[in-house]
C-alpha positions as CSV (number, residue, x, y, z in Angstrom):
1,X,153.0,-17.6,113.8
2,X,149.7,-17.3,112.8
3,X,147.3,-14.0,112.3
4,X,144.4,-15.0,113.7
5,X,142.3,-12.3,114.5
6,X,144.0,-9.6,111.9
7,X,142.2,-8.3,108.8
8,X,144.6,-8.7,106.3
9,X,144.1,-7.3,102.3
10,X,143.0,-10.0,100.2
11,X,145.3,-10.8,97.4
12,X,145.8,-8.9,94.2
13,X,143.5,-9.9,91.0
14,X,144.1,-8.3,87.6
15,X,141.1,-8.9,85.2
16,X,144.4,-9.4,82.1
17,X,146.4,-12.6,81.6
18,X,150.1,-12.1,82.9
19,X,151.6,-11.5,79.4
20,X,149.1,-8.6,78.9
21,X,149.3,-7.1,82.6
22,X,153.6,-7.3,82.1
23,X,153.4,-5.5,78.6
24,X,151.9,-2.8,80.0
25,X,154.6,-2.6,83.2
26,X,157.3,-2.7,80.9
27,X,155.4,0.2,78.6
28,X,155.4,2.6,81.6
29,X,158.1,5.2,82.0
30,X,159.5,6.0,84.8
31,X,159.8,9.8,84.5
32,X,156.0,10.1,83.5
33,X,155.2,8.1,86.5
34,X,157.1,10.5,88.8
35,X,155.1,13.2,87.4
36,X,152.1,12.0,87.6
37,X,152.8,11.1,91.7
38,X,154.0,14.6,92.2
39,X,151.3,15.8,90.2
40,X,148.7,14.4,92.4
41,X,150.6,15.7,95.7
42,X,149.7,19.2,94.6
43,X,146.2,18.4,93.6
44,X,143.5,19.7,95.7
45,X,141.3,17.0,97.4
46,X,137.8,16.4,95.3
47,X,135.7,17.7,98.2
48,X,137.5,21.4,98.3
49,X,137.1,21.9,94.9
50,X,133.2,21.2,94.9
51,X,131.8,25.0,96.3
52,X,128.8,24.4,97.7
53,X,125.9,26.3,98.9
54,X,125.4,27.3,102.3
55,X,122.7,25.7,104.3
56,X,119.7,27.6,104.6
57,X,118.9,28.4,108.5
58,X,115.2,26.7,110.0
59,X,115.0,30.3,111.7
């Protein structure tokens, strides 16, 4: 099979040699990661927390 015609993601690149890019993976834990992910489920979106001013009418 072939994708011809499909947009597909172009591979990963990490700007790290392996040996640095796997020290770090093996430094994360797994509870602080699980926090963060629900942390950022409860987070507002950037764009409702920016108040803005109303426009001014041309009337």
């Amino acid at each position: 099979m072939t994708n011809k015609g499909k947009k597909m993601e172009p591979p990963l690149k990490l700007d790290m040699s392996f040996g640095e890019a796997l020290g770090r993976f093996v430094q994360t834990v797994p509870k602080e990661v699980d926090e963060s992910i629900e942390r950022s489920k409860t987070k507002k979106p950037p764009q409702d927390a920016i108040q803005r001013r109303p426009r001014k009418s041309k009337d």
